[in-house]
C-alpha positions as CSV (number, residue, x, y, z in Angstrom):
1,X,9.3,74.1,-78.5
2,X,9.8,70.5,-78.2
3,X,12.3,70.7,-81.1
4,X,14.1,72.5,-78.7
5,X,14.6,70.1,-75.9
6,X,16.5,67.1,-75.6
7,X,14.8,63.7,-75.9
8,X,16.2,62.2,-72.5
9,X,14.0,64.3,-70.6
10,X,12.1,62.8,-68.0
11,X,9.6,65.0,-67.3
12,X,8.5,68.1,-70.1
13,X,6.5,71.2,-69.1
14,X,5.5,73.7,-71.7
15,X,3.3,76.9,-71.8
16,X,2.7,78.8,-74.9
17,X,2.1,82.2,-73.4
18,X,4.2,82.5,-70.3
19,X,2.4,85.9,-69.5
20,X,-1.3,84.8,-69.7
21,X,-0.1,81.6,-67.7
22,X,1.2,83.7,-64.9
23,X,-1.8,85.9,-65.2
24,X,-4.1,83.6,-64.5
25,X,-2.3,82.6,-61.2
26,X,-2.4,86.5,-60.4
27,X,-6.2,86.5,-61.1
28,X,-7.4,84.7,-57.9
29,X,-8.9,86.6,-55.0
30,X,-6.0,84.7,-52.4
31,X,-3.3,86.8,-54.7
32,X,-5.0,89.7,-54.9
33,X,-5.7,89.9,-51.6
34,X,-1.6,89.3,-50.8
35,X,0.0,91.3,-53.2
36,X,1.0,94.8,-53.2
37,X,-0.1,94.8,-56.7
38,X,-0.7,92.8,-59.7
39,X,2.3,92.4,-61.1
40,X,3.1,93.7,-65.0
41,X,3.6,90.4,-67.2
42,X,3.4,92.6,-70.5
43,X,7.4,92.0,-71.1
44,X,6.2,88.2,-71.5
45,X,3.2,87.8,-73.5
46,X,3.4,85.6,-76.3
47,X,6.8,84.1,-75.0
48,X,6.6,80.2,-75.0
49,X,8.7,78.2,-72.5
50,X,9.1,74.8,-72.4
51,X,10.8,72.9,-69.0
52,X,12.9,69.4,-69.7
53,X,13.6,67.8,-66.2
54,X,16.5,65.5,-67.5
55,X,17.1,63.5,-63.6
56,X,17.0,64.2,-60.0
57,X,19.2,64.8,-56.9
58,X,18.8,63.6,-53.9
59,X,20.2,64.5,-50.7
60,X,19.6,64.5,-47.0
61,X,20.0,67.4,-44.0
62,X,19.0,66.9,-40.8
63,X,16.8,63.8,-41.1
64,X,15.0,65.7,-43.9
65,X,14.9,64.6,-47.2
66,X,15.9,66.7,-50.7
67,X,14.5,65.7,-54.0
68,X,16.1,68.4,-56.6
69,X,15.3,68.5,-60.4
70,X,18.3,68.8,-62.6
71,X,16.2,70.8,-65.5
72,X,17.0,72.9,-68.7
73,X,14.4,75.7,-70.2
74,X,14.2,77.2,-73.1
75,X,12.5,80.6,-74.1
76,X,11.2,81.9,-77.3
77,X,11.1,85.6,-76.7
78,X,10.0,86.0,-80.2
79,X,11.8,89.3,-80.0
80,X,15.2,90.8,-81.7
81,X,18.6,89.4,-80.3
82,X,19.0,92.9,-78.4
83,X,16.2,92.6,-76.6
84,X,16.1,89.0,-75.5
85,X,19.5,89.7,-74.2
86,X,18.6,92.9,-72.5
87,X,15.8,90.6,-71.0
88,X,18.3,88.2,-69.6
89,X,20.6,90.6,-68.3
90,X,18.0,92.3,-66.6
91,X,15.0,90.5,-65.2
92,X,16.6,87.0,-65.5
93,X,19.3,88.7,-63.1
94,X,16.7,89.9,-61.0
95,X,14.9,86.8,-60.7
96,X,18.0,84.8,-59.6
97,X,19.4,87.4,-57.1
98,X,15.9,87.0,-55.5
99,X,15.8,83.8,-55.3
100,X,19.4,82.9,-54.7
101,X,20.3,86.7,-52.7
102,X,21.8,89.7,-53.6
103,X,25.2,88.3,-52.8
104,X,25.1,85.7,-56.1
105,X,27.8,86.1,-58.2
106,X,27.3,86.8,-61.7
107,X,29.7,85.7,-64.3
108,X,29.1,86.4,-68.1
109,X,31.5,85.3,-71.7
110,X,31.0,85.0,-75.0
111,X,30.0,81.8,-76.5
112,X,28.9,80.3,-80.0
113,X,28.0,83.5,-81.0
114,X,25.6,84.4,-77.9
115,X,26.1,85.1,-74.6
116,X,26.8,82.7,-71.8
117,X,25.7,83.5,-67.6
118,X,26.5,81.7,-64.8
119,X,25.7,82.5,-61.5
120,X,26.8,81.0,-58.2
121,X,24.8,82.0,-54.7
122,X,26.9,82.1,-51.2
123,X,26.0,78.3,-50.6
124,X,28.1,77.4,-54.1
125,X,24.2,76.9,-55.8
126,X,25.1,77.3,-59.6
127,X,22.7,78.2,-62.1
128,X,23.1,78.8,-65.9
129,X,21.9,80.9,-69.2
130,X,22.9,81.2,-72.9
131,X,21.2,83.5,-75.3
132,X,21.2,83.2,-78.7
133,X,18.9,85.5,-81.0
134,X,15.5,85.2,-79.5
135,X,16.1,81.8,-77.5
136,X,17.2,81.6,-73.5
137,X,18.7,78.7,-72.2
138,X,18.0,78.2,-68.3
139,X,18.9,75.8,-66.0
140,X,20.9,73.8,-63.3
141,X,22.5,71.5,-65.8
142,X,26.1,73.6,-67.7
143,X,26.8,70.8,-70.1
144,X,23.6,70.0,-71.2
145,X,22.3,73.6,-71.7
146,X,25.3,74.0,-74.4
147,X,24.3,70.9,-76.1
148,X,20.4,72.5,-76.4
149,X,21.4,74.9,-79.5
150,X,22.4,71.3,-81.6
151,X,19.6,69.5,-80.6
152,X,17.2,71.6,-83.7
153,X,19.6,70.8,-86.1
154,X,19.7,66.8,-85.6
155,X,17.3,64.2,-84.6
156,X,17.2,63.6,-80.7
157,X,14.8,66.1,-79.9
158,X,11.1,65.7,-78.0
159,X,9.4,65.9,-81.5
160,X,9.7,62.3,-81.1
161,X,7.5,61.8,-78.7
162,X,4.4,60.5,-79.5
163,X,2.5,61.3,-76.2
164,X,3.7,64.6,-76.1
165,X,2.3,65.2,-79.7
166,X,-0.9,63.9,-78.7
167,X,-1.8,66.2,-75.5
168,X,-0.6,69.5,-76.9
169,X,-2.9,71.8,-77.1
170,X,-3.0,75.7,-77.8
171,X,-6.0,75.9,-75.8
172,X,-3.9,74.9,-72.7
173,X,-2.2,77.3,-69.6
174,X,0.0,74.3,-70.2
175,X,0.8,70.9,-70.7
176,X,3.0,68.3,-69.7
177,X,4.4,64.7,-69.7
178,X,6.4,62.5,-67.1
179,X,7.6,59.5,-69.4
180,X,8.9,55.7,-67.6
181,X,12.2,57.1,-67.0
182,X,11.1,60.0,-64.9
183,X,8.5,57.5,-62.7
184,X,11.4,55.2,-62.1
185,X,13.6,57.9,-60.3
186,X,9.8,59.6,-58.6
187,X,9.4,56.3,-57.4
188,X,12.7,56.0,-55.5
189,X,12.2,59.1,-53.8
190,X,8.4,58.6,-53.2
191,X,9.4,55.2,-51.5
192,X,11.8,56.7,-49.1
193,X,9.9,59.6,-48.7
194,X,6.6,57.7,-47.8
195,X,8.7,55.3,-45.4
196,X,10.3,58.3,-43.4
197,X,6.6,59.4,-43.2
198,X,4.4,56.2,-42.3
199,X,6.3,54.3,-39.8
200,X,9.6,54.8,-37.3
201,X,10.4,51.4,-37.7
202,X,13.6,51.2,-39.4
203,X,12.7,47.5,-40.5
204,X,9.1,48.9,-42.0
205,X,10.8,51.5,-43.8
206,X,12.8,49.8,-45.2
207,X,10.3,47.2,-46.7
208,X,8.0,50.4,-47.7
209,X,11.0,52.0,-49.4
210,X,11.8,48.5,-51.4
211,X,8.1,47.7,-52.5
212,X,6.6,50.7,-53.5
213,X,9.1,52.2,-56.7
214,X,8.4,48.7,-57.4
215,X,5.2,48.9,-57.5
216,X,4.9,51.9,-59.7
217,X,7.5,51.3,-61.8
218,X,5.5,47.9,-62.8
219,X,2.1,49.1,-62.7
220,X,2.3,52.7,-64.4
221,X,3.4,53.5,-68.1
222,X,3.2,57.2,-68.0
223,X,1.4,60.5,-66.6
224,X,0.1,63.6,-68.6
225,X,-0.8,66.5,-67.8
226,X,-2.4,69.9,-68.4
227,X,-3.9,73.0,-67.0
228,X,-6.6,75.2,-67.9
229,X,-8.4,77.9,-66.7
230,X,-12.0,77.6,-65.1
231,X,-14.9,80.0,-63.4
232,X,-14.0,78.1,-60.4
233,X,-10.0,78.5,-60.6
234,X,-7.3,76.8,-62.7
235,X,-8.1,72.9,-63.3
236,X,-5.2,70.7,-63.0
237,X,-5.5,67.4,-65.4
238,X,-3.3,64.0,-64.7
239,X,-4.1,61.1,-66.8
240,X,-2.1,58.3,-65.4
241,X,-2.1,55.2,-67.7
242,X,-1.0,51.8,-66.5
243,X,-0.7,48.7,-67.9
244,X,-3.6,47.1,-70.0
245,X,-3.6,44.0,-66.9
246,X,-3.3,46.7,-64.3
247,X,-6.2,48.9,-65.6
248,X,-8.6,46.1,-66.5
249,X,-8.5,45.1,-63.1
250,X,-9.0,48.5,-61.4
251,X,-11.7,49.1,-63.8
252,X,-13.5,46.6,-61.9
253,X,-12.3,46.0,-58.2
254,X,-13.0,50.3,-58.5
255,X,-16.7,50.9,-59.8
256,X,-18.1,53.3,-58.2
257,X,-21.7,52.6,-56.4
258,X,-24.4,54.2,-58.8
259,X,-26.2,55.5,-55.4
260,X,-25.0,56.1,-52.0
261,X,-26.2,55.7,-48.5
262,X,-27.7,58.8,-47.3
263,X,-26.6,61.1,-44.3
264,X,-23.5,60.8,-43.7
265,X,-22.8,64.6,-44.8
266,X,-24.8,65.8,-41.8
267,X,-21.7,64.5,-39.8
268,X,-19.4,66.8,-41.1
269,X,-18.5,69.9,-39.5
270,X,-17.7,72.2,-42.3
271,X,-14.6,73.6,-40.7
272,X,-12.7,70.5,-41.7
273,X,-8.9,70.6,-43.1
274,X,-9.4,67.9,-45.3
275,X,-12.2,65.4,-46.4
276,X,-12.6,62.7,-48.8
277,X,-15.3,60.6,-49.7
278,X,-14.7,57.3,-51.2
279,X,-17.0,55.7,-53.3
280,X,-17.1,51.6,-54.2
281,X,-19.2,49.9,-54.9
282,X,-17.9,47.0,-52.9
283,X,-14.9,48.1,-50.7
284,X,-14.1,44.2,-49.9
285,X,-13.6,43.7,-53.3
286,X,-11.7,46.5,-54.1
287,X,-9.0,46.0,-51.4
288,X,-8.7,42.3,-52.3
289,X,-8.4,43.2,-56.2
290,X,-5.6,45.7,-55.6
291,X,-3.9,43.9,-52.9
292,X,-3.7,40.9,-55.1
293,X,-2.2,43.7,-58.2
294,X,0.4,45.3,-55.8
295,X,1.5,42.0,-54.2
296,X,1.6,40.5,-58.4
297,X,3.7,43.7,-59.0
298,X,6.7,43.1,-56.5
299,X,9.0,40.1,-55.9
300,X,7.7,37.0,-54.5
301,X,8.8,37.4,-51.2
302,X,7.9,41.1,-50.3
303,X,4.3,39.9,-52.3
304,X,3.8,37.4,-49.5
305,X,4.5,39.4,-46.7
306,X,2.6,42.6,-47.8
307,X,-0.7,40.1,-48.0
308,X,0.3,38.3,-44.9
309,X,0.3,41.8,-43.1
310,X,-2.1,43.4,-44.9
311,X,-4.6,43.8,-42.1
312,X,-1.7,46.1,-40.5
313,X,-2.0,48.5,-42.9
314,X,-5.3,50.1,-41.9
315,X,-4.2,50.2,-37.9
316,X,-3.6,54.2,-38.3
317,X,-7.3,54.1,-38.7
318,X,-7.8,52.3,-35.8
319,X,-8.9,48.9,-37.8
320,X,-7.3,45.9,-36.7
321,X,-9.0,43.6,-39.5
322,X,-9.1,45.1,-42.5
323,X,-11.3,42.6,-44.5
324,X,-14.0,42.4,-41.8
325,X,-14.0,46.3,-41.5
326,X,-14.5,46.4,-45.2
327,X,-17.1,43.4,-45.5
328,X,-19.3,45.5,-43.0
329,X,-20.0,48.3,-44.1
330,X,-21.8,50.3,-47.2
331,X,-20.2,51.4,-50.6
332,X,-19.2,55.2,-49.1
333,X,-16.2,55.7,-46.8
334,X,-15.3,59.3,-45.7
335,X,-12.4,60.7,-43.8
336,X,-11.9,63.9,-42.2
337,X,-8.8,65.5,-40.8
338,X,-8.8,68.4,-39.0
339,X,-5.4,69.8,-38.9
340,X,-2.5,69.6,-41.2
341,X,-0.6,66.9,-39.4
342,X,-3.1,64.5,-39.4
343,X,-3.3,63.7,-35.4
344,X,-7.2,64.5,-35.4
345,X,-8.9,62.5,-37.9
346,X,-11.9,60.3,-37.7
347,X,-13.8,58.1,-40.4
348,X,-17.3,57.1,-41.2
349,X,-19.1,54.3,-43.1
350,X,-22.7,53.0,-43.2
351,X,-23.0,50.1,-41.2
352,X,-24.4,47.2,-42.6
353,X,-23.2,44.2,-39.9
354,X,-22.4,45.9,-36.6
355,X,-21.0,43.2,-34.4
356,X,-18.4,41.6,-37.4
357,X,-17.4,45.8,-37.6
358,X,-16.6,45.8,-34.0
359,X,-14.7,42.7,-33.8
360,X,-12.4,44.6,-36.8
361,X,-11.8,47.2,-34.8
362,X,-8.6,48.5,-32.4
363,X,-8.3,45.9,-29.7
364,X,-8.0,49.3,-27.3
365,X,-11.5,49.5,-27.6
366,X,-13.6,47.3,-25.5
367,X,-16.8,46.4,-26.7
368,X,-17.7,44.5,-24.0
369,X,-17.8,47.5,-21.3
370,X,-20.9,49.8,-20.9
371,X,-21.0,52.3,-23.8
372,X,-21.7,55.8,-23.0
373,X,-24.7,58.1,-24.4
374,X,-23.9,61.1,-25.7
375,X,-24.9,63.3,-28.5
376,X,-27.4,60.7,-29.1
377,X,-24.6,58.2,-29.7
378,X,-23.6,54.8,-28.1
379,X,-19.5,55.7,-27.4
380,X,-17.1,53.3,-26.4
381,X,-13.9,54.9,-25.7
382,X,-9.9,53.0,-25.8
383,X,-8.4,52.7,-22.2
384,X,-6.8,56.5,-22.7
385,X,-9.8,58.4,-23.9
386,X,-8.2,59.0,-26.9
387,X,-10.0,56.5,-29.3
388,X,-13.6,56.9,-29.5
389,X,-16.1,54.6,-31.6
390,X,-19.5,56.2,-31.9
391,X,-22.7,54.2,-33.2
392,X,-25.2,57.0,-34.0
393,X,-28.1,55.7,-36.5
394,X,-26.5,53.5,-39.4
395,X,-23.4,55.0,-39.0
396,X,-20.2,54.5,-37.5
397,X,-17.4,57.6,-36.6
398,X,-13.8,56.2,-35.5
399,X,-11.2,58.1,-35.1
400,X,-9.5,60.7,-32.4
401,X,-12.2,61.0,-29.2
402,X,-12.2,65.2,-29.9
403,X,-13.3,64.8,-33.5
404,X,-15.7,61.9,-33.3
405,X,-17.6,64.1,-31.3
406,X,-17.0,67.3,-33.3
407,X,-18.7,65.3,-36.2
408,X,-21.8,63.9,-33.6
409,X,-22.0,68.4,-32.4
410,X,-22.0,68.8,-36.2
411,X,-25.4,66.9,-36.7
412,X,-26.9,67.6,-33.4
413,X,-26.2,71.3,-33.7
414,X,-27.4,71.4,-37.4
415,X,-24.1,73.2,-38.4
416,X,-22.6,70.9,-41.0
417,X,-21.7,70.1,-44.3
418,X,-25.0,68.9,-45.6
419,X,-26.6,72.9,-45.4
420,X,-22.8,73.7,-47.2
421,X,-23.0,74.3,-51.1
422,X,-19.7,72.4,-51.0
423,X,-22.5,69.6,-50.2
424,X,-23.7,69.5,-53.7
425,X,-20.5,68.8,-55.3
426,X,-20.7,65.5,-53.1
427,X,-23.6,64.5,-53.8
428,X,-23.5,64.9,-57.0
429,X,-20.2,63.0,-58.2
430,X,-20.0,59.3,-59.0
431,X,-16.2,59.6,-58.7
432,X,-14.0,56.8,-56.9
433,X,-12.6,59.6,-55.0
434,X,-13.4,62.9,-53.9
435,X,-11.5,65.5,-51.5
436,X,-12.2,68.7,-50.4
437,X,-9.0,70.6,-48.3
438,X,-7.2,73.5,-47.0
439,X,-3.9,74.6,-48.4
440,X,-2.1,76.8,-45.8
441,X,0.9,78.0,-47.1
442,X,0.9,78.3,-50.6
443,X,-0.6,81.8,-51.5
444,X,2.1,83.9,-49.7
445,X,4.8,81.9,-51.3
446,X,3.6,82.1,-54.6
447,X,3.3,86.2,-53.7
448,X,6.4,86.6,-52.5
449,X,8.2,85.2,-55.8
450,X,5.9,86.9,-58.4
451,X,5.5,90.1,-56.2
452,X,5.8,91.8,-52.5
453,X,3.0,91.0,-50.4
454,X,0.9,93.9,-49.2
455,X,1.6,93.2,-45.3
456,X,4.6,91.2,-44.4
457,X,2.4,89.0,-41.8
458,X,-0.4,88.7,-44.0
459,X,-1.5,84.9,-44.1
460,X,-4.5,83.7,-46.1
461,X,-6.1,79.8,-46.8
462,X,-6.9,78.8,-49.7
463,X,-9.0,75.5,-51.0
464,X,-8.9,73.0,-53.2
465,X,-11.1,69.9,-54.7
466,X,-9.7,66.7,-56.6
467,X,-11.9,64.0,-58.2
468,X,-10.1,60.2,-59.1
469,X,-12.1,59.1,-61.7
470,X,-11.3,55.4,-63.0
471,X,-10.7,55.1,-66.8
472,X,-10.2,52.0,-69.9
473,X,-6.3,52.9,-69.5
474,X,-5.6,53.8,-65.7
475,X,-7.1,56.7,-63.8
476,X,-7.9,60.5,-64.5
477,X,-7.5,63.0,-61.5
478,X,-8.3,66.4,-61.8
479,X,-7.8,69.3,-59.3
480,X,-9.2,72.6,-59.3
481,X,-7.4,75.4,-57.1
482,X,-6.4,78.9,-57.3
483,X,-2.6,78.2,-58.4
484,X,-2.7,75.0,-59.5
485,X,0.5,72.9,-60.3
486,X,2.4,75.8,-62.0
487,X,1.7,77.2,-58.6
488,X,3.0,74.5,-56.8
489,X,6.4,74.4,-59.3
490,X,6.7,78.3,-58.4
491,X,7.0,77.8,-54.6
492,X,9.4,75.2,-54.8
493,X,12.0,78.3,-55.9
């Protein structure tokens, strides 16, 4: 399929068997519990289809930020001419008019000896075909999807690339690559898009906007990845590899702790939206090491003022000093949010030198007032009630004054996350990084494009796990959920 594609592509997706890859998004209990029906992918087995993202537009409405890929795929039906058309014309139509409305105007000519398509919705959103013997061309890009049919015949297709040859697979759902071209333009939008998100500070936007494309652009080479299907859902794969400096020195300012402080997982209400345990084996270390990288890794001057103000950038966590927070405490660090927006969130360490962790604390907290007992906890509370600091054994729980005692209920009531099974899969992983979460949203949407749901108000959660794992060449993370990240690309339509 790669001979197929054009070689400026940044970013390549490929599946070998569309119709098993879709099946296995169809085979979860989430889906099944949605959908009408299991939809009938029997038209699509043994069709390949590959997915070259060749750039990205951007655009703004209403404060809200766009990020669109400009993409051509290719299909190999494998089947006679007649029938790949008949496909096209039929359940290529379909898809689009559901996608783009009923009202999408379809306009069809003869081309090159195949068949050309282009609809256009209400809004003016174009999207194109050609069909040629058993191939479909698809995509938002015209031009480029009449250059594809050339591409076999000469030499600037993605046989060229080397990574690409090296992760494919037939055992994969899929596979797929995003080369230095497509982190450069990723990076743009992820530094606007983290900006808009972290501060309202036009000044601190702008500086988080400037420093981190930077950043990643300097720091990361490339990003593969593939999916494959588990007893536990489908397994999403990213092997990030970054520069041999860059890597030799997260190697090391990231070892995980070969044993961790004991405990903490009693603390843990198991109807959390999110939690993730960190795991280093010296946390001072590890935020020196890759301040020092990030600050090496952008100009001089926005270097100097991201370590000048790097004690800032803990103060959503209520830590006013970052390096005496993180020369405190033990090797495990756990946050927990518990809703979707992020407003109720506490976090809890081991405690290894309790008055330098209380000096690194928010300033709205006032150590030197009476605490209060409660839930067999030493609380001190910011002048609004809204910050709490509990001391409860070894540990400490910061965070909103709701949650910290949510977590203090969980262990005196006895119904947490330690008498979970979830619980085992934290104990048992010496990963950097481990998060267990909610996803809200995405198991209607994926319903309602690959079928109807059963009840039109029908909502259903659905979880997810992803481990960081630090490699010789970057970082591995893998994800295991019930969709996965051809999920994921599927709601975006």
């Amino acid at each position: 399929m790669r001979s197929l594609l054009p070689n400026k592509a940044v970013v390549y997706l490929e599946t070998d068997d569309l119709a098993k890859t879709l099946g296995s998004l169809t085979d979860s209990r989430a889906f099944q519990e949605l959908a009408d029906k299991k939809p009938d992918f029997s038209a699509l087995e043994n069709m390949q289809l590959a997915v070259a993202v060749t750039g990205f537009e951007t655009s703004a409405e209403n404060s809200v930020l766009n990020f669109k890929p400009q993409f051509v795929a290719v299909a190999e039906t494998h089947a006679w001419s007649w029938q790949t058309l008949s496909f096209a014309e039929t359940r290529l139509d379909n898809f689009v008019r559901k996608n783009y409305g009923e009202s999408t105007k379809l306009e069809t000519s003869a081309k090159d000896g195949g068949k050309f398509f282009n609809w256009r919705a209400s809004d003016n959103r174009q999207v194109f075909a050609f069909v040629k013997g058993s191939l479909i061309y698809f995509g938002t890009d015209a031009a480029m999807i009449e250059q594809c049919p050339a591409i076999k015949k000469g030499n600037d297709s993605l046989m060229k690339n080397e990574s690409l040859s090296r992760v494919y697979s037939k055992n994969n759902l899929a596979f797929g690559y995003v080369s230095a071209e497509g982190l450069k333009e990723i990076a743009d939008f992820a530094g606007v898009n983290v900006a808009v998100k972290t501060t309202e500070e036009s000044a601190e936007q702008s500086f988080i906007a400037r420093i981190l494309p930077q950043i990643l652009q300097n720091t990361t080479r490339e990003i593969v990845w593939t999916a494959n299907k588990t007893g536990s859902g489908i397994e999403d794969k990213f092997s990030v590899s970054l520069t041999t400096e860059v890597a030799a020195v997260a190697q090391v300012a990231l070892t995980p702790a070969e044993s961790l402080p004991g405990g903490t997982l009693e603390f843990l209400p198991p109807d959390f939206f999110s939690a993730t345990r960190y795991n280093l084996l010296d946390p001072l270390a590890a935020w020196r090491g890759l301040l020092l990288l990030t600050a090496k890794n952008t100009d001089a001057v926005s270097g100097r003022v991201l370590m000048e103000f790097s004690d800032r950038l803990l103060e959503p966590y209520e830590i006013s000093g970052a390096e005496k927070f993180l020369g405190a405490i033990d090797s495990e660090i756990i946050t927990i949010q518990f809703d979707a927006e992020g407003e109720k969130s506490v976090t809890i360490v081991t405690v290894n030198d309790p008055e330098r962790l209380k000096n690194s604390l928010s300033k709205e907290i006032d150590f030197k007032l009476k605490s209060a007992n409660q839930v067999n906890a030493e609380i001190w509370f910011s002048k609004d009630k809204q910050v709490a600091a509990a001391f409860v054994e070894n540990k400490l729980i910061l965070g909103n004054t709701e949650s910290v005692l949510r977590c203090l209920e969980a262990k005196h009531g006895g119904f947490n996350l330690a008498r979970n099974s979830m619980s085992n899969k934290f104990a048992a992983t010496r990963s950097a990084a481990i998060t267990f979460g909610k996803d809200l949203d995405s198991a209607e949407k994926i319903v309602e494009v690959l079928a109807k749901k059963r009840y039109s108000d029908q909502k259903l959660a659905t979880f997810y796990s992803t481990e960081t794992q630090i490699t010789e060449k970057g970082f591995e993370r893998k994800t295991v959920s019930d969709f996965g990240l051809i999920g994921s690309i599927l709601k975006q339509l």
